[in-house]
N, C-alpha and C positions, 0 to 999 in steps of 0.2 A: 326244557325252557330255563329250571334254572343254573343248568349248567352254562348253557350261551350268557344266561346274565352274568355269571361269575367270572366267567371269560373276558366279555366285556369291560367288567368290571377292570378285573388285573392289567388288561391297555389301558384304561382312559387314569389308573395310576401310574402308570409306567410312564406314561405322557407328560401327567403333572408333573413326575418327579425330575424329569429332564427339563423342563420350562424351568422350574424353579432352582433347581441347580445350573443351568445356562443364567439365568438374569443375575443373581449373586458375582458370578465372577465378572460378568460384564461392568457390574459396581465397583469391583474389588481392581478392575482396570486402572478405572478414573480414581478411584482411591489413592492406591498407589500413587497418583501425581500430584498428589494435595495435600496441605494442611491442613485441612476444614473437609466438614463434612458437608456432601449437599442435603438441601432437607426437598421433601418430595411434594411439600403443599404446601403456599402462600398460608394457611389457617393453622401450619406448626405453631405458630411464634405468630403473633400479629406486628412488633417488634424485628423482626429477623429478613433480614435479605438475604439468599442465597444465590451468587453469581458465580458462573463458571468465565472464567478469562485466559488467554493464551499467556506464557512464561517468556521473555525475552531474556529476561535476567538471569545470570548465573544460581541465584536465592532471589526466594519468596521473602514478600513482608510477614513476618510471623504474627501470630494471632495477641502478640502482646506490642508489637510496631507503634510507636507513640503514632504515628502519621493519621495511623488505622484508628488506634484510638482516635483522634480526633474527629477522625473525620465519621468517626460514628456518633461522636457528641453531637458533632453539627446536624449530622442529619437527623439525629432521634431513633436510629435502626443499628440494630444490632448485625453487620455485616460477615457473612461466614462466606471465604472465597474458596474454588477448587480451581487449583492452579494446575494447566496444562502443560507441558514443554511446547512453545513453538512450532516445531518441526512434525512433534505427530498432532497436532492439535484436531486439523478435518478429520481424520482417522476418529479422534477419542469422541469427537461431536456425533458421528454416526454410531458409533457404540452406542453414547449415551438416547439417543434416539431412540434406538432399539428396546434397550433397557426399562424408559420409561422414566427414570430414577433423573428427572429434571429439575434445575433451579429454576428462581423464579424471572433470572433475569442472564441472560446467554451472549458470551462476544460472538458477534458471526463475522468472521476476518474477511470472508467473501459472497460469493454468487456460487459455491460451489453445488454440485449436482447434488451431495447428501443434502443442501437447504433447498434448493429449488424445490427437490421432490418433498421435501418434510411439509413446504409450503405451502404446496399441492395437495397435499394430503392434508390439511386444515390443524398442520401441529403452533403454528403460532397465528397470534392476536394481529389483527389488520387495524396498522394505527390511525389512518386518516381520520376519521371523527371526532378522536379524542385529542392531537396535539394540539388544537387552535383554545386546549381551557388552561392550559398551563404558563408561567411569565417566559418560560428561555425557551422550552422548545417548539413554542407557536412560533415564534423569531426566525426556526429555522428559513433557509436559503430553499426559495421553490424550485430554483435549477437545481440545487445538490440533491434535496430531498426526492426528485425527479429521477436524479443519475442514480439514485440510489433504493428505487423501486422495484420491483418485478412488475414489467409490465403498467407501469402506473400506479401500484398498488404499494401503500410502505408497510414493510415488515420489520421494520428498525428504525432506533432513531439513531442517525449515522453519527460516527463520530470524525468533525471536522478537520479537516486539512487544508493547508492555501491551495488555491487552485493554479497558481502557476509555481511552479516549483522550479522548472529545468532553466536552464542557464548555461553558460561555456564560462568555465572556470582557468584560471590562464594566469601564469607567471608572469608576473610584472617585471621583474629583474631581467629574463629571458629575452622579453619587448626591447627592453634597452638597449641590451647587450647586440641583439641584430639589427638594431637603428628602425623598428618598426612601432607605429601606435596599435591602441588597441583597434580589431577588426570589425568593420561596419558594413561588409558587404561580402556573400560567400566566397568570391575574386581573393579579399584579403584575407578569409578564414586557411585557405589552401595556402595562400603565399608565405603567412604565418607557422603552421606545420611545415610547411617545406622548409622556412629557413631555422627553424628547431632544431630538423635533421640537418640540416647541410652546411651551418653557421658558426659553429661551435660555439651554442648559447651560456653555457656552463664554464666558456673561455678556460678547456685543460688541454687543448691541443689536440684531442683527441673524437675520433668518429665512433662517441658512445651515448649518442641521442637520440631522439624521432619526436614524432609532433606530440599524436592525442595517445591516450592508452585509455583503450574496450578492453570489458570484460564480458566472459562467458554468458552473460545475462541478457537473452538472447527473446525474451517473450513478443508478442503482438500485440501493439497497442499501450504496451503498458510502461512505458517511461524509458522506455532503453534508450542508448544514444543514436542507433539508426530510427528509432521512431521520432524523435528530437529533428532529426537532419533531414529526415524526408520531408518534414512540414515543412520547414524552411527551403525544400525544393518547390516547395508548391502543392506537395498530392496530401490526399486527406488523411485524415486522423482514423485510420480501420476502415471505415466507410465510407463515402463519398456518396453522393446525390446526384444521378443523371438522370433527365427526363422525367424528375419526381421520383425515382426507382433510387432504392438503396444498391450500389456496388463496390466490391472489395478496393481496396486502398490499390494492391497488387496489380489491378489488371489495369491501371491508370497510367500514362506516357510518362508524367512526372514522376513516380514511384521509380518507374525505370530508371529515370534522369537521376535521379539520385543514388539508387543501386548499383548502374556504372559508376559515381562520383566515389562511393566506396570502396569498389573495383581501386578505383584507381590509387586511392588512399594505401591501399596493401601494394598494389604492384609496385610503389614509388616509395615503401618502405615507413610512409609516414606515420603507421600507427603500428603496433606491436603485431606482431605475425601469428601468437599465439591467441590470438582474440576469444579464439572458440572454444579454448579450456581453460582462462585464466581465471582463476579463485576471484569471485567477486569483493570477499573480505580482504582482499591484498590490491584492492582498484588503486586504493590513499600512495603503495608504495612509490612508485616508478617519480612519481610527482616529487613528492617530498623527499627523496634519495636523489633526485635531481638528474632523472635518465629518460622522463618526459615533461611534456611543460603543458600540457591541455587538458582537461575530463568534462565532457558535457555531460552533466547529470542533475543535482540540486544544490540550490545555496547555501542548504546546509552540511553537505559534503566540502564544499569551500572553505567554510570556519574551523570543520576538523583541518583541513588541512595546513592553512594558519596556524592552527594551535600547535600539532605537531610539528611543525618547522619552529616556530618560538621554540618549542621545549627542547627541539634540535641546537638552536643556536638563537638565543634572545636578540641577537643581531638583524634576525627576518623580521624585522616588523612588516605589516604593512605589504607583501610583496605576493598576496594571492588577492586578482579583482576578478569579477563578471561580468559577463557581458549577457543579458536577456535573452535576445536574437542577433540577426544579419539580415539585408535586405538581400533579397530572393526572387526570383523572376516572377513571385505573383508581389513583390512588398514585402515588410513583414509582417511574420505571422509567428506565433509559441503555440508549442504544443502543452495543452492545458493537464492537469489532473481531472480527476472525476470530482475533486471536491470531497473525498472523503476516505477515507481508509475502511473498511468495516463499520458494521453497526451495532447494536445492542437490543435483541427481538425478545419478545416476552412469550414463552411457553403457556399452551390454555392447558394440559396436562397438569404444570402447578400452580396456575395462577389462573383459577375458574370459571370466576365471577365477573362484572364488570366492576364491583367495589375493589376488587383484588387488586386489579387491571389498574386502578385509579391510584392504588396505592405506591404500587409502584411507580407509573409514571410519575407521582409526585416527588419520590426516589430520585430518580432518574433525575426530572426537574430541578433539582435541590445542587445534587452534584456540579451543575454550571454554573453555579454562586460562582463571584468571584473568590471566597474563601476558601470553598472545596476545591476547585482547581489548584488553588496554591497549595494547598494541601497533597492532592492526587501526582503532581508534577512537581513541586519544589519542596514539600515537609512541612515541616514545623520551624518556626522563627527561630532563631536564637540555638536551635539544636540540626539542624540540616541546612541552614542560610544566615545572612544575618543582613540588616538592611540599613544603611549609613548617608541619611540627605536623604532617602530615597532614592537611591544605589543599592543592585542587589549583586550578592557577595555568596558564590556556595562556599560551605564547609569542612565540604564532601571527597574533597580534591585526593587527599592523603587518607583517606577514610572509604572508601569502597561499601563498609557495613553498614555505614552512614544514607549512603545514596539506594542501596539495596531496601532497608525500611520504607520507603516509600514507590521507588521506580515502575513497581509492577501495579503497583494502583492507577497510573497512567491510561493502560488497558482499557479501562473503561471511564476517560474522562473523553467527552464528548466537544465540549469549548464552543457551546451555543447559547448564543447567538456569535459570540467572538470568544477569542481566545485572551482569559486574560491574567495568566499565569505569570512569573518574570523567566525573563533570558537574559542571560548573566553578558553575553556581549553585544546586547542591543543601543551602546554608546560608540558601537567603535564606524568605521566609514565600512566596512564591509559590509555589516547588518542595517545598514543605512541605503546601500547599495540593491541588497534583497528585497528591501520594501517599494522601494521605486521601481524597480524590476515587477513585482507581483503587480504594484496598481497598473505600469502601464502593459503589461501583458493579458490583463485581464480583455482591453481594449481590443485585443488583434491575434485575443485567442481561435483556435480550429478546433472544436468540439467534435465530438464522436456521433451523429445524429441517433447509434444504436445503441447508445450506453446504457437506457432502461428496458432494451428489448432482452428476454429471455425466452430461447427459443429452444423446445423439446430437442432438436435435430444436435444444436450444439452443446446440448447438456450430455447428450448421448456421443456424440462423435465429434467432440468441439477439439480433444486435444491428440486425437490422430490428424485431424483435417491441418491445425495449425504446424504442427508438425512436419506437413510435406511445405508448408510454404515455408517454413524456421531454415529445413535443411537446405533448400534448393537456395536460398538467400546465402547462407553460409557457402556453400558449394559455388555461385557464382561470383562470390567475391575473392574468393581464394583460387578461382580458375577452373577449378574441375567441372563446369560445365559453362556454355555459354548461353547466350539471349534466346535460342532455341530449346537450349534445355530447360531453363526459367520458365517457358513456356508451356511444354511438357508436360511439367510439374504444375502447372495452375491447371492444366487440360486433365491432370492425375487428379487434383485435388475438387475439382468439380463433379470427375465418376464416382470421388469414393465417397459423396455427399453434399459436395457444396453448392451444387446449383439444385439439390434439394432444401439445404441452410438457406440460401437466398428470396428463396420463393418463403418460406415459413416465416424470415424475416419482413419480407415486407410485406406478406400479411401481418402483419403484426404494426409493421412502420404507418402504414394506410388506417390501422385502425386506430393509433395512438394519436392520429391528426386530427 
């Protein structure tokens, strides 16, 4: 007997000592990407926030960042951030999951399957009962806060976005040049690309132009310029509602109407031929190199592109405008955002209690000052901007080091109830343009009716399924299959789960009513 105990024994060490050398390195991961340490309990520090945020920026703000400073005087907490790279961020979110080794306050960029399940699993705080004690994020928007649920349920408090963003961005000089105004109706959005290509808007003599330029970015539902175009054919935003029943956008006559309109768009040369692998980070060039004249995407793609033509020749003023929408055989109509980008979910692994809980959302709360935002988004006065009348002015321009101390604080500024940071070209007619655009798109927005639905089937099989509809769309627009193959491919995409997705959907659609 006491040999088996000893035996025993030497596994159930043998076990510890693999757990405990696995969870270290899983630490030493996320280490690796940060300045800061995370600390593993709200009761480290009563004083101390510890936020994990994604990196967009080339450099972190360093733990000596005047910005940071400040913005730790304002709120009273001693802020320690672990800064992720972007690109592996879900990756390093599921490590730390694993780990255990959580802050007390987490950017969640999406709906992705590591958070749904962590969800599930009861690893964060369900905020509804507590946002309606706090001044900014009671304020929250009950359609965002909606869009940005599981199921009806908030596990973040979202950080804000305009809800109309997309737009058709378009060469004014071009307009002139082939004697057209700006287009008001899809008729004229075509006749405008056509005469792009075939007018010689650039007047060099030469047949070195085309209309719109797409890029590679190709998702569903999520802002691309065919999800843009199909609203304005008419078909829905992902989903569509027939007979009270949730159905795919895809199997709708409109969707078609508009999938040949893009058909035709390639066959007649109007938009770049390389569409399906063109670097999304090289969208700006073709525009501002003056080899296309169109990009439907957001208005604030617009103003880079402005800007970079100014810097090209001071001569461009003024020569990039937007157009919102086009009327379209239902009207018009914009296709909306979610209203949010990512959220901010509080871990009960480090944040125990409901005093804990309190604490931080008071954090959190605090951050939507309007001081902390200028802070989190534009710096410090006099050293990152400077303000003249009431004119804001960055500093930053020639200084890169300058705009980097603050930029990644952004991450987690939320801009609730509004945003109200400064934008440095909110005086010019373009940004005047955008605003008018947002209020009245808001009016004749196409919402997603399944935008808070999270459904097991597409957590599991959401990005094979989307997949047969991405390629078969790319394939019939570029020819290699036709209206029968499209077809095929919805008839593929429903064996290999989606009229199981559908049925889970609107179970879920029916009960969220």
């Amino acid at each position: 007997m006491k040999k088996e105990k000893k035996g025993d024994l030497r596994i159930m060490k043998k076990r510890i000592r693999k757990r405990w050398i696995a969870l270290p390195l899983a630490a030493m991961m996320i280490a690796g990407c940060s300045n800061s340490e995370t600390s593993n309990s709200a009761s480290d520090s009563k004083n101390t926030i510890n936020i994990m945020a994604p990196l967009l920026s080339p450099e972190s703000p360093s733990d000596k960042s005047p910005s940071l400073k400040a913005l730790e005087k304002y709120t009273g907490k001693d802020i320690k951030v672990t800064w992720v790279p972007d690109s592996s961020y879900n990756d390093k979110f599921n490590i730390v999951m694993a780990s255990g080794e959580m802050p007390h306050a987490i950017v969640i960029k999406d709906k992705s399957a590591g958070f749904i399940k962590s969800v599930k699993a009861g690893a964060f705080w369900e905020l509804s009962p507590y946002l309606k004690d706090y001044k900014n994020i009671s304020q929250a928007d009950e359609k965002i806060l909606k869009n940005s649920s599981v199921n009806g349920e908030v596990y973040g408090v979202y950080r804000s976005r305009d809800l109309i963003r997309a737009c058709m961005i378009i060469r004014t000089d071009w307009l002139k040049n082939v004697g057209l105004d700006m287009p008001e109706t899809l008729d004229d959005f075509y006749e405008v690309l056509k005469a792009f290509k075939e007018k010689d808007p650039d007047g060099n003599g030469k047949d070195d132009t085309y209309g719109m330029v797409v890029p590679k970015w190709m998702g569903l539902g999520n802002g691309s310029p065919w999800d843009v175009l199909q609203i304005w054919f008419g078909a829905p935003n992902r989903y569509g509602v027939e007979n009270g029943k949730l159905v795919p956008d895809f199997t709708t006559k409109e969707y078609m109407e508009a999938l040949t309109f893009f058909k035709k768009l390639y066959d007649e040369g109007l938009i770049n031929k390389d569409f399906a692998v063109m670097d999304s980070a090289k969208w700006n060039d073709p525009v501002v190199k003056g080899k296309a004249g169109v990009i439907v995407d957001t208005g604030s793609r617009a103003s880079q592109i402005q800007s970079a033509m100014e810097e090209a020749d001071e001569s461009n003023k003024d020569i990039i405008d937007i157009v919102g929408t086009v009327e379209g055989p239902k009207g018009k109509r914009t296709f909306p955002t979610s209203g949010y980008s990512g959220m901010i979910a509080i871990p009960k692994s480090s944040v125990k209690t409901e005093k804990e809980l309190k604490e931080v959302l008071s954090f959190l709360d605090k951050l939507n000052d309007k001081e902390a935002q200028i802070l989190t988004n534009n710096g410090v006065e006099g050293r990152n901007y400077e303000l003249k009348d009431g004119v804001f002015t960055s500093l930053e321009k020639n200084n890169k080091s300058l705009l980097y101390e603050h930029e990644g604080l952004a991450q987690f500024s939320m801009s609730i109830p509004k945003s109200e940071y400064y934008i440095e070209d909110q005086k010019t007619k373009l940004f005047q343009h955008r605003k008018d655009i947002i209020t009245e798109g808001e009016k004749i927005a196409v919402f997603n009716p399944a935008e808070s639905l999270v459904s097991d089937v597409y957590t599991q099989k959401g990005a094979q399924l989307d997949n047969i509809i991405l390629d078969a769309r790319t394939q019939f627009i570029i020819g290699e299959i036709d209206e029968k193959g499209f077809k095929d491919a919805v008839k593929l995409w429903e064996n290999s789960g989606g009229n199981e997705l559908m049925k889970d959907l609107n179970k879920l659609y029916q009960s969220s009513k």
